[in-house]
PDB file as gemmi writes it, atoms N, CA and C in Angstrom:
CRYST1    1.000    1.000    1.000  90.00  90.00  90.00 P 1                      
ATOM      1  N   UNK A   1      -5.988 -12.392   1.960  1.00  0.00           N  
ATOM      2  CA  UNK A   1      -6.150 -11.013   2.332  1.00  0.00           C  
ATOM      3  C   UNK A   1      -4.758 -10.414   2.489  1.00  0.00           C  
ATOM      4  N   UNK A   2      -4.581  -9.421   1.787  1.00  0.00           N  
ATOM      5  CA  UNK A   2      -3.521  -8.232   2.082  1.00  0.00           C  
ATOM      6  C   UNK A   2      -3.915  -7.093   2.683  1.00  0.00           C  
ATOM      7  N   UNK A   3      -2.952  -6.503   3.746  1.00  0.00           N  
ATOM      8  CA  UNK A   3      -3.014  -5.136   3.961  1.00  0.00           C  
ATOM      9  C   UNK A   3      -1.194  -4.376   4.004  1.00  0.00           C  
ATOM     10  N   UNK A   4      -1.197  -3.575   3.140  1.00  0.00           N  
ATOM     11  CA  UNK A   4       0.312  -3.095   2.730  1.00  0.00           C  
ATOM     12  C   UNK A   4       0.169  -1.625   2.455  1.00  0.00           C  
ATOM     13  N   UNK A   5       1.568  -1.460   2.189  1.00  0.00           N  
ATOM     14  CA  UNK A   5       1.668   0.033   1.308  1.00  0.00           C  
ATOM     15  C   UNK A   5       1.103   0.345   0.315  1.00  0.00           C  
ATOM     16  N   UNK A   6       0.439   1.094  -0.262  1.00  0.00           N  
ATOM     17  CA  UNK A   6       0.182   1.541  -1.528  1.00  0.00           C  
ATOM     18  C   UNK A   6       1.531   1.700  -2.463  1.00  0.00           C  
ATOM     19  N   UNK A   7       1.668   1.280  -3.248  1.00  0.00           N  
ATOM     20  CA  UNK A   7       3.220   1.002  -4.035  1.00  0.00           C  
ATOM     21  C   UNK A   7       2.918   2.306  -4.846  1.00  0.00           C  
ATOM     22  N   UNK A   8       2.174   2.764  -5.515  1.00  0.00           N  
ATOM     23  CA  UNK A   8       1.860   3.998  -6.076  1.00  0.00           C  
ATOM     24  C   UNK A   8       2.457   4.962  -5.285  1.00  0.00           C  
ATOM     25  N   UNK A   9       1.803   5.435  -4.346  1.00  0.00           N  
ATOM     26  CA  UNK A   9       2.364   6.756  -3.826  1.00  0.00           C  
ATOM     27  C   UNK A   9       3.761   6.357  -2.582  1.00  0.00           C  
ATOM     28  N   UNK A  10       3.938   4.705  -2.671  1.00  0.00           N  
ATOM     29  CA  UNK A  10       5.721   4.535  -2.273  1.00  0.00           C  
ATOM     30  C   UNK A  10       6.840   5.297  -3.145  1.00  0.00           C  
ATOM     31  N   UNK A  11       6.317   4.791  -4.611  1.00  0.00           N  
ATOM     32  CA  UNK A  11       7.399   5.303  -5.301  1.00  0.00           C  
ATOM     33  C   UNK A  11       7.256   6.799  -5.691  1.00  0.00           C  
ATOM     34  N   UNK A  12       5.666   7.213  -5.532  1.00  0.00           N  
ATOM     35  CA  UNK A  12       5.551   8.826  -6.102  1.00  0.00           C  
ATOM     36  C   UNK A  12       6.762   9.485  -4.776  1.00  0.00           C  
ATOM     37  N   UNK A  13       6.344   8.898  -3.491  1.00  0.00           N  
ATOM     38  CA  UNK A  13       7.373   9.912  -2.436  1.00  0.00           C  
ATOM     39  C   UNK A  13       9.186   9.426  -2.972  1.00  0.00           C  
ATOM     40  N   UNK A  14       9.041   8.652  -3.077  1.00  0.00           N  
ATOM     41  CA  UNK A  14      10.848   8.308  -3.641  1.00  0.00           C  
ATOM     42  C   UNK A  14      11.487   9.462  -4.931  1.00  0.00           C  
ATOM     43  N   UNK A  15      10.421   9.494  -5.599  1.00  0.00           N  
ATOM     44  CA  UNK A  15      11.123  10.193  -6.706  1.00  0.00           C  
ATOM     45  C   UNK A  15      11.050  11.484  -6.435  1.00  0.00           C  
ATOM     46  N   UNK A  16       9.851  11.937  -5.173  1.00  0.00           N  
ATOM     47  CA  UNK A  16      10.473  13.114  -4.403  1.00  0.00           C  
ATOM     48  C   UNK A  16      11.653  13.775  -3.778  1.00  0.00           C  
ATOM     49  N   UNK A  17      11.797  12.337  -3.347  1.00  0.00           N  
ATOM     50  CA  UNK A  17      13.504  12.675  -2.337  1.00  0.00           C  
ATOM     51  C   UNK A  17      14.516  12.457  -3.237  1.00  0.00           C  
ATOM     52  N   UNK A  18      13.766  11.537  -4.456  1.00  0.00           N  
ATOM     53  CA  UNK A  18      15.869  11.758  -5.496  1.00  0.00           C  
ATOM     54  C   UNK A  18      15.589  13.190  -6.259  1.00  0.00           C  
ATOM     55  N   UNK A  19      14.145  13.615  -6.749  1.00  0.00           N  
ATOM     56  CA  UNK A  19      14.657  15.032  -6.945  1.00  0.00           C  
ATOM     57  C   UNK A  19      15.094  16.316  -6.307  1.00  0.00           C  
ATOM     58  N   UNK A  20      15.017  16.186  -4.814  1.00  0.00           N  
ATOM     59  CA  UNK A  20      15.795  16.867  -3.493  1.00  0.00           C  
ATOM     60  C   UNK A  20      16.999  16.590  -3.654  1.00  0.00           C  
ATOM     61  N   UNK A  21      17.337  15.345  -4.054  1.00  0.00           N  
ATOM     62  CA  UNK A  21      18.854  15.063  -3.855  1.00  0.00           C  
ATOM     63  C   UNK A  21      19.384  15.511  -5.377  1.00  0.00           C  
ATOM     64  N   UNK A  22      19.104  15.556  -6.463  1.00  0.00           N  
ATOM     65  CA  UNK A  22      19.195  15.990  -7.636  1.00  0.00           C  
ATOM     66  C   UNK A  22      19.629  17.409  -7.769  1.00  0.00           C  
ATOM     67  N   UNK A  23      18.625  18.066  -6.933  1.00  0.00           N  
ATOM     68  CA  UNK A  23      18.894  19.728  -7.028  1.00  0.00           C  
ATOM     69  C   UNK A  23      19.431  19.770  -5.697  1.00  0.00           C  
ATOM     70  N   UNK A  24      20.564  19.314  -5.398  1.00  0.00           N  
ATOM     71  CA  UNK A  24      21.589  19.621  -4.157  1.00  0.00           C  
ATOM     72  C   UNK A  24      21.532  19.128  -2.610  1.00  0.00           C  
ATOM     73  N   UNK A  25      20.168  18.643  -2.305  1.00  0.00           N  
ATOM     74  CA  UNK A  25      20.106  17.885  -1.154  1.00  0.00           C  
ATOM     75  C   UNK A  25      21.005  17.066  -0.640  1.00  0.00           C  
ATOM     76  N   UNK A  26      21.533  17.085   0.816  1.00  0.00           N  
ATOM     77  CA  UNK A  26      22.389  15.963   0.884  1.00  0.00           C  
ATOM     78  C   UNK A  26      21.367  14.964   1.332  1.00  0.00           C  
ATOM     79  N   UNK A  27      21.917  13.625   0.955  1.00  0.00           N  
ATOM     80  CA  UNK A  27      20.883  12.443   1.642  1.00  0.00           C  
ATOM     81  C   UNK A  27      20.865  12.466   3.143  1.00  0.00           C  
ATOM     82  N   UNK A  28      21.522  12.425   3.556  1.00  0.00           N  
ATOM     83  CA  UNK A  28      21.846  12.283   5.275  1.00  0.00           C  
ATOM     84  C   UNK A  28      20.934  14.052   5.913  1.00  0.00           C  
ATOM     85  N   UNK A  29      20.320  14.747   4.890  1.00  0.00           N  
ATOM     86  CA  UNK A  29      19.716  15.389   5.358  1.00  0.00           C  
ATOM     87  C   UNK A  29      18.655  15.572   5.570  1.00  0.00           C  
ATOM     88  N   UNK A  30      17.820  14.371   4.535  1.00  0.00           N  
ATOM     89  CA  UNK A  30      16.761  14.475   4.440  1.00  0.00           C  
ATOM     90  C   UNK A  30      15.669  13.383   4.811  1.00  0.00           C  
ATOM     91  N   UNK A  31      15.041  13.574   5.859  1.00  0.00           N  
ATOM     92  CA  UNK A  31      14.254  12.163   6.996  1.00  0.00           C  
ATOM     93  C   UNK A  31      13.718  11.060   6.366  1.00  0.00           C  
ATOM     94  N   UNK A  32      13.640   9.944   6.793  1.00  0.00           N  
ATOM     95  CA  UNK A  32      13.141   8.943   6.533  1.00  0.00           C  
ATOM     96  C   UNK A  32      11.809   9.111   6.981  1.00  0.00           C  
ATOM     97  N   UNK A  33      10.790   8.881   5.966  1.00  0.00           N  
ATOM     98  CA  UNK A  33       9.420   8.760   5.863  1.00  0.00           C  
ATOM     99  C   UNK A  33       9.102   7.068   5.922  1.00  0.00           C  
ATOM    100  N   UNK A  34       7.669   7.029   6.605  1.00  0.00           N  
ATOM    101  CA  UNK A  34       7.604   6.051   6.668  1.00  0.00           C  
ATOM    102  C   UNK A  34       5.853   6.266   5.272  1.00  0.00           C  
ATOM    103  N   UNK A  35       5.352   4.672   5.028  1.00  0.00           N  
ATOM    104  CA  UNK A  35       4.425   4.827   4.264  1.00  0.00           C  
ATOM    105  C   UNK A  35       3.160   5.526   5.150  1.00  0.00           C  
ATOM    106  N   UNK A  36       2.137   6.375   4.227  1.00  0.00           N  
ATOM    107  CA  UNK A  36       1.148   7.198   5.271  1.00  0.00           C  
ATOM    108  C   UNK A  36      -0.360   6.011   4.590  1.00  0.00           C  
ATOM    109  N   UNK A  37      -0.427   5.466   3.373  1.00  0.00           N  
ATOM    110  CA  UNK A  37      -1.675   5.323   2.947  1.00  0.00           C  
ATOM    111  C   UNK A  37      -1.238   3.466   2.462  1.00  0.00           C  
ATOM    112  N   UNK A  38      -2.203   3.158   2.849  1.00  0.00           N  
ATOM    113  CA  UNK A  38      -2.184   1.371   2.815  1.00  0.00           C  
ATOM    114  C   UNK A  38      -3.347   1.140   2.015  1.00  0.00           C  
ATOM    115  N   UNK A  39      -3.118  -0.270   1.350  1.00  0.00           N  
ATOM    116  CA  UNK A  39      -4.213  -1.030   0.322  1.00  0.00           C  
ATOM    117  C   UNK A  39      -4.581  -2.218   1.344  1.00  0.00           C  
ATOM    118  N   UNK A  40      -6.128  -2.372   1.217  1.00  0.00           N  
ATOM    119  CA  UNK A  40      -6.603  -3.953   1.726  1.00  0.00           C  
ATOM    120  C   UNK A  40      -6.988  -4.497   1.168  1.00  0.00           C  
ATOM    121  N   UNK A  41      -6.612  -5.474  -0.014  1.00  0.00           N  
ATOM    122  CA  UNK A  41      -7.195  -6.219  -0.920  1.00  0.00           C  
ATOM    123  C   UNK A  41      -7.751  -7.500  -0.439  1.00  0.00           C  
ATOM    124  N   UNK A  42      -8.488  -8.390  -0.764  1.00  0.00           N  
ATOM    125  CA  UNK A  42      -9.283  -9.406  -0.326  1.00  0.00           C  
ATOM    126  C   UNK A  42      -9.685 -10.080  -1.437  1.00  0.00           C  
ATOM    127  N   UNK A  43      -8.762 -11.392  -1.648  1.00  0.00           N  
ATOM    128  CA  UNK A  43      -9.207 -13.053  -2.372  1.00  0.00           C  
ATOM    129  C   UNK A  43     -10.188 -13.662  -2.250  1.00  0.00           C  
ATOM    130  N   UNK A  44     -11.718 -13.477  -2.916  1.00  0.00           N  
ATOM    131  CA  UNK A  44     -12.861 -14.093  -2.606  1.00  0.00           C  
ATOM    132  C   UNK A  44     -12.361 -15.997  -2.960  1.00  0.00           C  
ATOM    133  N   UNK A  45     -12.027 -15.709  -4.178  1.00  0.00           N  
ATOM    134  CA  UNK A  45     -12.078 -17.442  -4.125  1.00  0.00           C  
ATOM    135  C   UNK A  45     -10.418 -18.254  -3.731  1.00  0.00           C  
ATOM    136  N   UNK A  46      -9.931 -17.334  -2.872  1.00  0.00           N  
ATOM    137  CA  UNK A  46      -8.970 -18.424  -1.987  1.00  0.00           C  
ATOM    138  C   UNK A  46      -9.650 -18.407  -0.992  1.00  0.00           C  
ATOM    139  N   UNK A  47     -10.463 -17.556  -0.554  1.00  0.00           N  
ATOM    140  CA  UNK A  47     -11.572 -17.262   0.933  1.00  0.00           C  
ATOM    141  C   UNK A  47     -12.310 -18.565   1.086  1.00  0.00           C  
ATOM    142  N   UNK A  48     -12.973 -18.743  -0.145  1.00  0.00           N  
ATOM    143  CA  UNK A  48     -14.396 -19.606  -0.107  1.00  0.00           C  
ATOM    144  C   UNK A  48     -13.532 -21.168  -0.030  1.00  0.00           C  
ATOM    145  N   UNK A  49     -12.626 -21.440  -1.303  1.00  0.00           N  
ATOM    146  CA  UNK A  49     -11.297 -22.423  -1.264  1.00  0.00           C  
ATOM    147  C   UNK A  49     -11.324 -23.065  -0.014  1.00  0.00           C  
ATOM    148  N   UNK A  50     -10.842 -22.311   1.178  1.00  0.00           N  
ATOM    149  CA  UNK A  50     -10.616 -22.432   2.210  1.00  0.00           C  
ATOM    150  C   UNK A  50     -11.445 -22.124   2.861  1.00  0.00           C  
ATOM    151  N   UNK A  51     -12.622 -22.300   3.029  1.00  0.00           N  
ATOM    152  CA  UNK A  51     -14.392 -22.156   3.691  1.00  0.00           C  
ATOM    153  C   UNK A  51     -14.235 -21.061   4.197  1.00  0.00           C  
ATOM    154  N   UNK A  52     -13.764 -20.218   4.088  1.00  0.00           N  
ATOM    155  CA  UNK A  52     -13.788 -18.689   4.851  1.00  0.00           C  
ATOM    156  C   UNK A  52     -14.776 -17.866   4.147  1.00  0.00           C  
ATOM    157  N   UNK A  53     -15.670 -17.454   5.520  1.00  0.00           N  
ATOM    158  CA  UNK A  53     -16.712 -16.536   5.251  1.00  0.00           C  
ATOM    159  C   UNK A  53     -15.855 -14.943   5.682  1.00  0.00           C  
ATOM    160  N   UNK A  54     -16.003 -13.910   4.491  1.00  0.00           N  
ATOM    161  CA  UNK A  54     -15.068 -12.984   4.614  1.00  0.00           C  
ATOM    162  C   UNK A  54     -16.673 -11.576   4.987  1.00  0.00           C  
ATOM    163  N   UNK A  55     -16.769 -10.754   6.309  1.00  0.00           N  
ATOM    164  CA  UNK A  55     -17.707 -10.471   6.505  1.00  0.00           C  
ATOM    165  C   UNK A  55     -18.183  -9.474   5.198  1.00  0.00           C  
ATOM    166  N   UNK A  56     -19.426  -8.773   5.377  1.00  0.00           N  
ATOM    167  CA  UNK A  56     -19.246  -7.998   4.613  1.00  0.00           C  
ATOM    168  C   UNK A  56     -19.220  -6.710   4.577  1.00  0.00           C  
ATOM    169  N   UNK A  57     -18.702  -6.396   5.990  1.00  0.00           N  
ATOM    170  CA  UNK A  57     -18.231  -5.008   6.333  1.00  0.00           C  
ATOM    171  C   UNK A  57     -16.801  -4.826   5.582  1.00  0.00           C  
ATOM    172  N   UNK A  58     -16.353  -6.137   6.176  1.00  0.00           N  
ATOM    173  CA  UNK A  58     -14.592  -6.298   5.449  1.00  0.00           C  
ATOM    174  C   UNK A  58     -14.495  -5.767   3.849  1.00  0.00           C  
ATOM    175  N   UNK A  59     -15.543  -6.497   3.157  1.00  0.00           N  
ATOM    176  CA  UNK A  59     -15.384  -6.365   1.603  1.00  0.00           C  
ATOM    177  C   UNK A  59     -15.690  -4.968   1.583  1.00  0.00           C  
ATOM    178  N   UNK A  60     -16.838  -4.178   2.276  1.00  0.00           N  
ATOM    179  CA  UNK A  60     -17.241  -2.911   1.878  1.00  0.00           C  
ATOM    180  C   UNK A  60     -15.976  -2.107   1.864  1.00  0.00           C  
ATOM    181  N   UNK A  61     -14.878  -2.173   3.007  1.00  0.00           N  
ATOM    182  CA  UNK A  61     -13.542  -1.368   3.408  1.00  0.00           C  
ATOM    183  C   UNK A  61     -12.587  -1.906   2.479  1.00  0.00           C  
ATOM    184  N   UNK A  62     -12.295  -2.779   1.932  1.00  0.00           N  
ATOM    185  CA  UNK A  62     -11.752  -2.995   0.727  1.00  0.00           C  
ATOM    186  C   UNK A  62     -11.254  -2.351  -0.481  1.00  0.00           C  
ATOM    187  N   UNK A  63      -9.906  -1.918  -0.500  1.00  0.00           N  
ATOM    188  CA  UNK A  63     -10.120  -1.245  -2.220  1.00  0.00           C  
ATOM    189  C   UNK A  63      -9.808  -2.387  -3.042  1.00  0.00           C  
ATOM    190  N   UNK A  64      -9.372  -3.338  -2.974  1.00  0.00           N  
ATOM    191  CA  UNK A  64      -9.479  -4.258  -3.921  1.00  0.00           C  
ATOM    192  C   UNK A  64     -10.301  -5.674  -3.077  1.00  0.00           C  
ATOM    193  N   UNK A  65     -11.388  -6.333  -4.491  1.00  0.00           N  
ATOM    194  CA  UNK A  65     -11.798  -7.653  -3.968  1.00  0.00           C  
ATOM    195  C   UNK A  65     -11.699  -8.724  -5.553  1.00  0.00           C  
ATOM    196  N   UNK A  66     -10.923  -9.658  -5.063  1.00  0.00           N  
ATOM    197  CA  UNK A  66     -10.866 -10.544  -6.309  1.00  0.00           C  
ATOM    198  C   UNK A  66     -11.762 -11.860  -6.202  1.00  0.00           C  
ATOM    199  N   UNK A  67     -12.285 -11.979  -7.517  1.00  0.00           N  
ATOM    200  CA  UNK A  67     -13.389 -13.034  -6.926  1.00  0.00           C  
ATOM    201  C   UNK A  67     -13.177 -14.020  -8.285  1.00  0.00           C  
TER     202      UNK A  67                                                      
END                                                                             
């Protein structure tokens, strides 16, 4: 099981702030964001592998399930 950043909209906000800094922004001006939207992916067969019953509320909240 993972729960992380969405790497998609990590890098969509990055290429926000280098085109701020592109059209004249100074860096030191512009805030550090932290990530707003996270992925929970879930390994059915390292789960089972390892006798883990994964509920199935968990899988429903899931955007990714690998089986």
């Amino acid at each position: 099981m993972s729960y992380g950043a969405n790497y998609s909209e990590l890098f969509r906000r990055a290429a926000e702030q280098v085109d701020k800094i592109l059209r004249g922004a100074k860096p030191g001006d512009i805030p550090v964001e932290q990530p707003t939207k996270f992925d929970l992916a879930i390994n059915l067969t390292t789960a089972k592998a390892l006798g883990i019953t994964v509920p199935q509320s968990m899988l429903v909240a899931a955007d990714e399930v690998i089986e």
